[in-house]
N, C-alpha and C positions, 0 to 999 in steps of 0.2 A: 760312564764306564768306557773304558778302550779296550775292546772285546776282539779276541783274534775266534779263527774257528778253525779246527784239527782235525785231519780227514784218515786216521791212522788204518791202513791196510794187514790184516791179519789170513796169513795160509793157511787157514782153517774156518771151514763151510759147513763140516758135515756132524762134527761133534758137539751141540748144544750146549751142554753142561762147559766146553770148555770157555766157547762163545762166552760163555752169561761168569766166568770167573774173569775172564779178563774185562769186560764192561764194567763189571762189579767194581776191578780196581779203579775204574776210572773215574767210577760214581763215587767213590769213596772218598773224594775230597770237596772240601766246601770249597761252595764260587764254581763249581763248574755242573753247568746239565749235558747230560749226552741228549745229543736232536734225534739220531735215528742209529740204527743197528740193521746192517742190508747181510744175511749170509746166502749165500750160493753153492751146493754141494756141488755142481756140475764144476764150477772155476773151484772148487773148492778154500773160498776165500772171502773173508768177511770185511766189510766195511761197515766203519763207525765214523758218526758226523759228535765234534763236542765241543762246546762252547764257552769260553771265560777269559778273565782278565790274564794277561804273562804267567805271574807267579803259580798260580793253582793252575792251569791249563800245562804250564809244566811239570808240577806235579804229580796232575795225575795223566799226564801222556809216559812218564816215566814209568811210574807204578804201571800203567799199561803195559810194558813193553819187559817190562822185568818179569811179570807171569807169564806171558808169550812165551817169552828165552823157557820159563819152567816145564811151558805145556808144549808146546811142538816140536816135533825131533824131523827136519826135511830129509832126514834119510830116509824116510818109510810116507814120503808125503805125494800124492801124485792130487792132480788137477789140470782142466782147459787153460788155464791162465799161468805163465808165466810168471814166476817167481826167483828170485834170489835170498829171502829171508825169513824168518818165522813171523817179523815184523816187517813187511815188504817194503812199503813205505808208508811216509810220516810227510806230508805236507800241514802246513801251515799255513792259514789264507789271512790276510787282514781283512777287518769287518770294521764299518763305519767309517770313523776319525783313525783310525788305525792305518798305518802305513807299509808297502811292500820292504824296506829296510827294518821299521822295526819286526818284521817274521821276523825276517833274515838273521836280524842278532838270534832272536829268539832260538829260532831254529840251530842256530851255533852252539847257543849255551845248551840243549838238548841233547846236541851229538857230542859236544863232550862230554856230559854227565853218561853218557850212554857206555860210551868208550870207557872211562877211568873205574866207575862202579861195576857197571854188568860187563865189562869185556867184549863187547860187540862191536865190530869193526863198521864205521860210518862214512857214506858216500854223500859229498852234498850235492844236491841238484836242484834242477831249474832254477829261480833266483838268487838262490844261493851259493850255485857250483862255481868254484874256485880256475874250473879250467871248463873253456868252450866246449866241448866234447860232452862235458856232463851236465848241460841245462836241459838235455833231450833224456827222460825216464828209459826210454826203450836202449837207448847205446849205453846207458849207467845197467843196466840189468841186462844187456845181453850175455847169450850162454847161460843164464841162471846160474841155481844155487851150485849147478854139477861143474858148471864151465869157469867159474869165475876159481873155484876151489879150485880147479886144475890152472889157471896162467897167476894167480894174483901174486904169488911167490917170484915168477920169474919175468914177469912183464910189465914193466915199468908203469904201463901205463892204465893196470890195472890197481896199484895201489889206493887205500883207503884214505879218504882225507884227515880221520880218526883211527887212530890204531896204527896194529902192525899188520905188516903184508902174509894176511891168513885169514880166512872165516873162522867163524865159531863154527867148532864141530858139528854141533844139530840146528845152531839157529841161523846159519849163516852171516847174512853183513844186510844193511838195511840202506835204504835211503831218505836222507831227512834233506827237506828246503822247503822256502817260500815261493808261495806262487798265486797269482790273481784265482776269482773263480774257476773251478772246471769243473762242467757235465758232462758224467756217464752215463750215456745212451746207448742201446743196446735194440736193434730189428732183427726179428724173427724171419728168417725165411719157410716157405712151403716147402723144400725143399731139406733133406737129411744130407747133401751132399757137401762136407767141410771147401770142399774146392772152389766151389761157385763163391761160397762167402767169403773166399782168400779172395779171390778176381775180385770181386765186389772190393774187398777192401784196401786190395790193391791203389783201382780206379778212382775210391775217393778221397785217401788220403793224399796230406798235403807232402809231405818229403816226396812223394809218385808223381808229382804235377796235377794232384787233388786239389781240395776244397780249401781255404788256408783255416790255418789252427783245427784243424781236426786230424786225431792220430785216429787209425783203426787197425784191427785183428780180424780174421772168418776165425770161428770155432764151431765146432761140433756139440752139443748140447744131448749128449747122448739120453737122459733122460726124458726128452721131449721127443725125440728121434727130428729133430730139429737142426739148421744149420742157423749161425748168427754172426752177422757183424756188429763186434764191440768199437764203440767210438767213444774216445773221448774230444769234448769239445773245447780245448781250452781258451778258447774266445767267442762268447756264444752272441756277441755285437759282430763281429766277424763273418762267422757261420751261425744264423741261427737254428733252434732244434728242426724249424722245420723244413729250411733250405737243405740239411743233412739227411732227413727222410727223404725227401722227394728225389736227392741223388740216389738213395741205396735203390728207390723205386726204380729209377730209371734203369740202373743198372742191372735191375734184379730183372726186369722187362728184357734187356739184352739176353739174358741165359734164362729165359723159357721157364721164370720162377717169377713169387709177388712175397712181398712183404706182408705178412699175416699179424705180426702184433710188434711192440714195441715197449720197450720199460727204462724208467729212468732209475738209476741205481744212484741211492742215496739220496740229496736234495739237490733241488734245483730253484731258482732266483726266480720271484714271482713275474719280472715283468721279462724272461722270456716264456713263458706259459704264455704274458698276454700277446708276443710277439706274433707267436704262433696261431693266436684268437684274432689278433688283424687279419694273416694272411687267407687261414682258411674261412674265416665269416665273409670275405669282402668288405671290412667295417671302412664306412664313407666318413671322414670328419666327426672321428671317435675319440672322445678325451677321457683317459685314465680316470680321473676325478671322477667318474660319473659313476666309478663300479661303485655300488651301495655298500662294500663291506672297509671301502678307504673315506665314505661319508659319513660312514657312522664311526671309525676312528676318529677323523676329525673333530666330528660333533660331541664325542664323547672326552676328549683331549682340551674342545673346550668350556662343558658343562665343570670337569674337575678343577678346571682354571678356575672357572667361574666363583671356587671358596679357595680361593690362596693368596687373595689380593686386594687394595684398597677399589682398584680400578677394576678389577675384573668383571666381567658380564654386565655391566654396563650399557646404556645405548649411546649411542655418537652423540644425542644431545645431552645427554646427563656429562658426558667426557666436556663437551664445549664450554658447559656452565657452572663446571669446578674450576676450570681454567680459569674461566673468566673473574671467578669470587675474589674477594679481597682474602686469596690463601698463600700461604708459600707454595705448597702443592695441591695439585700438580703446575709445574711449571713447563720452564723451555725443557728443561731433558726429557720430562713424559713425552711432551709434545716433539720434540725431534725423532725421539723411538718411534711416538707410532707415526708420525710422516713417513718415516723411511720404512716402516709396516706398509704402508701406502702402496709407496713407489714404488715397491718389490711386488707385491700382487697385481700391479699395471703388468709389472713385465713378465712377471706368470701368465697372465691371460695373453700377454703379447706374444709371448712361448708358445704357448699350448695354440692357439690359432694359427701360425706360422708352421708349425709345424707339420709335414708333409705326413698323410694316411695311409701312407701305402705301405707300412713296413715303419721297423727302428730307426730313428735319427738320434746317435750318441751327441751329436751334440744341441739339442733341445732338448733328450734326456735327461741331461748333466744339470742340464742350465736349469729346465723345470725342478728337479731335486732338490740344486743346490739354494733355489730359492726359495723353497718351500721351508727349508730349514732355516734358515735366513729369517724369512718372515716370521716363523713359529719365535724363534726366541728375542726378534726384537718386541713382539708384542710382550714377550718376560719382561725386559727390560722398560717397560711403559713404567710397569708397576714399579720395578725396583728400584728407577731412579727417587719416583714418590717416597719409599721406603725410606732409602738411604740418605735423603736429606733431614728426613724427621729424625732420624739416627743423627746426624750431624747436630740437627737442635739440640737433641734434649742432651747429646755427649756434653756440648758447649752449656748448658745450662748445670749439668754437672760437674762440671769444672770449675763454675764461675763460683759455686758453692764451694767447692771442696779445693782449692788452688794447691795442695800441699800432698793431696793423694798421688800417690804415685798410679795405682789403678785406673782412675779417672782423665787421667791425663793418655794413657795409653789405647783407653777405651774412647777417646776423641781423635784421637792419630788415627787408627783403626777406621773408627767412621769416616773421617773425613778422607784416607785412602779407596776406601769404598767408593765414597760419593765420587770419586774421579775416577775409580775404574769405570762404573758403568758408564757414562756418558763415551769416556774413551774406547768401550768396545761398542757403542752405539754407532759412533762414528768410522769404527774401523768396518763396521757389518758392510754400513752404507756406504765407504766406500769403493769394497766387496764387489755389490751389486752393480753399484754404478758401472763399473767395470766390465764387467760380464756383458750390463746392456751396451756396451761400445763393442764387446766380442760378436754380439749377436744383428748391431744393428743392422749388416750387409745381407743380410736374410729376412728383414722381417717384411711381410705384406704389406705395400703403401698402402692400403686403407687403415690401417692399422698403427702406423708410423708414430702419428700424433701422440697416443698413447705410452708410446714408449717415450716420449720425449718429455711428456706430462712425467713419469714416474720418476726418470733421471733427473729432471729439476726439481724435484721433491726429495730425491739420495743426495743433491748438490746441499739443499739447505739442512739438512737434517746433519749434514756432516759439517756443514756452518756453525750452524747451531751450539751440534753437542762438542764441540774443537771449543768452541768460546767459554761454556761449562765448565771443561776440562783445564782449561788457562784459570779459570777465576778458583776453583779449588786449589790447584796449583801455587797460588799466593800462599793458601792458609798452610799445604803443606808444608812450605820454605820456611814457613815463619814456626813451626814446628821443630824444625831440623832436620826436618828427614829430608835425606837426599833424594832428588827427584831429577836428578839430571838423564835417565832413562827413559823417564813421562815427558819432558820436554822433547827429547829426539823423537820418541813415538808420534808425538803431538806435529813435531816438524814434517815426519814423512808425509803424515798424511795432510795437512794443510798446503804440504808444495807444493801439491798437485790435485788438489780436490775439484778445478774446475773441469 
C-alpha cells in the first residue's frame, strides 16, 4: 500500500461534541484510520493524525474540512495559537515508498477541490508553495485570520494560490502542502511569565540564529498558570527532540526559570524516542535490533512466512538438499534470491557495527532500513521464484494439451512473464544493495571490511545469476510475441554495470 499521513489542524480545542463531528467525518470513509486526536483548549486547537492510500485520505480530509467551514465561525474564536482558518492547516506527509511529489500533487488536488466546492480560499506551503515566501507556515499565516482579511484584497502578495482575493467570511482561508515529518513539542516552564518563553524562543529558533529546522513560539497557558515554548521540529535528524530540550534548558537557566514538564503533540517517529534513549542512557555499542518488541516483529513476520511457501521455515540444510535433488526447483533463481538475502544481512551487520553510539547517523540509519527491507522481500522472492516456474510447467503442460485454447495460451504468457519478473526484480534488489555497500564502504571499521566485501560478491553473483534467468525466459517470451523490448533494456542496465 502507498500510504500518505494528514496532519489537518482545526481552531477548535474547547468544544468536544464539535472535535468528535469533524473526526467523525473523517472516519467515515473506508481505507482510512485516524492515529490520534490531540485538542488543546489553551491553543484552542485540535490536531488530528490520519492515515491512507490518495484517494480515501482525500476523501475524507475533504469531508473534514467541509464540517469545519459548518462548525467554526473565527469571528467569535480566540486562542494562544495563531491562526488564519477554521481549517488552519492541512499538511500532507508521505510514508514509506511514498514520495514528497507525490503529497505535493496530492495536496494540489485537495485545494482545488477545497476552493471550487466549499469556497475557501487556499494557500500552498512548504513543498508545495508555488512562491519562496510561502514554504515558511509562519509568513503564509502571518497577521492571522484578522490581518490577512484586511490586506489580501489589496496586496498582491497576499493573494490565494486558490480562489479569489477574500477569505471566507467565518472560516477564513487555510493552508494546504506537503512536507517531510514534523514534531510538535512543547516545554513547560516554572515560570507564568509569557516573556521569558518569547526570549526562550526567540534564542532557539532557527530564522534567530537558533537551532536549524526548529520553528518556535513562548505562550502563556493560562490554565496551568504556566508559560511554554511551542516548537516545532521539522527535521528531527537535524535537531533531535532532545538537543531541543536541553536548549530551552539552557536557556530557561539564563532567566532564573527550569523546564518542569514537556509534551509531544500528536506523533512522533519511534527511532527519535530511541535517539533520545542513546543520549540520555549513555548507551555504549547499542544496536536497535536488540529492543524485544522489533524481535519479536521479526520473529513473528517470520513464523507467518513460515505457512506461505514451498521454502519457507526451512533450515539451510533441508534448502541445500532440495537444490541439490534431481528437481527443477528450487533452482538458480531461489538460489540467487537468497544469496543476495545473504549478502544484504553481511552489510546490515557491517552497518549496524560501523555505526558510531553516540547519537543518530542518517546515514547508517538509511542504509540499515534500506536493507532490512531489501532483505525481507528477497527472501519473498526465494520462494516465488520456486512458485513461478512450476507455474511455468504446468501453463506449458497445458498448452501442449489444449494447443487451440485461447485461455491456456494466455495463461502461459502470463506465467512465463512472471517467471522473468521475479528473477529481474531479484537482480535489480541486488544491485540496490550492492550499491549502497560502495556508498558506505569509506566508513566501514577495517576489522570489519572483509565482510563487507564477502556480502558484495555474493550481490555481484546473485545479480549474475538472476540477469542469466531473465535472458533465458526472455527467449520463451519472444517466441510468444510479446514484446519484450523493455525487459531487454532493463536487463541491459543492469548487466552494464553489475561489476
Amino acid at each position: 500500500m502507498k500510504l500518505f499521513e494528514a496532519v489537518p489542524n482545526f481552531s477548535e480545542g474547547r468544544d468536544a461534541s464539535r472535535v468528535d463531528r469533524i473526526v467523525q467525518a473523517g472516519r467515515s470513509v473506508a481505507g482510512v484510520a485516524v492515529l490520534d486526536v490531540e485538542s488543546d483548549p489553551s491553543h484552542n486547537r485540535s490536531v488530528v493524525s490520519l492515515a491512507g492510500e490518495s484517494e480515501p485520505l482525500l476523501e475524507a480530509l475533504f469531508r473534514m474540512v467541509r464540517v469545519a467551514i459548518e462548525l467554526i465561525d473565527l469571528n467569535h474564536h480566540t486562542g494562544e495559537h495563531p491562526r488564519m482558518g477554521a481549517v488552519d492547516v492541512v499538511p500532507i506527509v508521505p510514508f514509506g515508498e511514498t514520495t514528497l511529489p507525490e503529497a505535493v500533487a496530492l495536496s494540489e488536488r485537495l485545494a482545488k477541490r477545497v476552493w471550487t466546492e466549499l469556497g475557501l480560499p487556499v494557500y500552498l506551503y512548504a513543498e508545495s508553495a508555488r512562491r519562496p515566501d510561502r514554504a515558511d507556515l509562519a509568513q503564509v499565516r502571518r497577521g492571522g485570520f484578522e490581518g490577512i482579511r484586511e490586506e489580501i484584497a489589496s496586496n498582491p502578495d497576499r493573494r490565494p494560490d486558490f480562489g479569489e482575493a477574500r477569505v471566507h467570511p467565518t472560516a477564513g482561508i487555510v493552508a494546504i502542502g506537503a512536507r517531510p515529518v514534523l514534531i510538535a513539542y512543547n516545554a513547560y516552564l516554572s515560570t507564568g511569565d509569557v516573556t521569558v518563553a518569547k526570549s526562550i524562543a526567540h534564542a532557539i529558533r532557527e530564522r534567530d540564529g537558533g537551532l536549524p529546522a526548529v520553528k518556535a513560539l513562548g505562550m502563556e497557558i493560562a490554565a496551568r498558570n504556566q508559560a511554554q515554548v511551542s516548537m516545532n521540529l521539522v527535521d528531527y535528524r537535524r535537531t533531535p527532540v532532545h538537543v531541543a530540550l536541553e536548549a530551552v534548558r539552557a536557556e530557561a537557566r539564563k532567566r532564573n526559570t527550569t523546564v518542569v514538564g514537556s509534551e509531544v503533540v500528536g506523533l512522533i517517529p519511534e527511532d527519535a524516542l530511541l535517539d533520545a534513549a542513546y543520549h540520555y542512557l549513555a548507551l555504549e555499542h547499542f544496536d536497535r535490533s536488540a529492543i524485544l518488541e522489533r524481535r519479536m516483529q521479526s520473529a513473528s513476520s517470520t513464523l507467518s512466512a513460515g505457512n506461505s511457501g514451498p521454502l519457507s521455515g526451512i533450515s539451510l540444510t533441508e534448502f541445500a538438499a532440495r537444490v541439490a535433488a534431481r528437481t527443477p526447483t528450487p533452482g538458480g533463481g531461489s538460489v540467487a534470491a537468497a544469496s543476495a538475502a545473504f549478502g544484504t544481512a553481511l552489510g546490515e551487520m557491517v552497518a549496524r557495527y560501523s555505526r558510531p553510539s553516540d547519537g543518530p547517523d542518517p546515514e547508517f540509519d538509511e542504509a540499515i532500513s534500506e536493507l532490512e527491507r531489501t532483505r525481507a522481500r528477497l527472501l519473498e522472492l526465494v520462494n516465488e521464484d520456486s512458485e513461478s516456474y512450476e507455474a511455468v510447467r504446468a501453463s506449458r503442460k497445458e498448452r501442449k494439451a489444449h494447443p487451440d485454447n485461447v485461455e491456456a495460451r494466455q495463461r502461459h504468457r502470463a506465467a512465463l512473464r512472471k517467471a522473468t519478473e521475479v528473477p529481474l526484480e531479484t537482480a535489480k534488489l541486488a544491485r540496490s544493495a550492492a550499491d549502497l555497500f560502495d556508498r558506505i564502504r569509506g566508513r566501514v571499521k577495517p576489522a570489519i571490511l572483509s565482510d563487507l566485501v564477502t556480502g558484495r560478491s555474493l550481490l555481484r553473483a546473485a545479480v549474475e545469476g538472476a540477469a542469466a534467468n531473465v535472458e533465458a525466459n526472455l527467449k520463451d517470451l519472444g517466441t510468444e510475441g510479446i514484446d519484450i523490448r523493455g525487459l531487454e533494456q532493463e536487463l541491459r542496465d543492469l548487466t552494464g554495470g553489475a561489476g
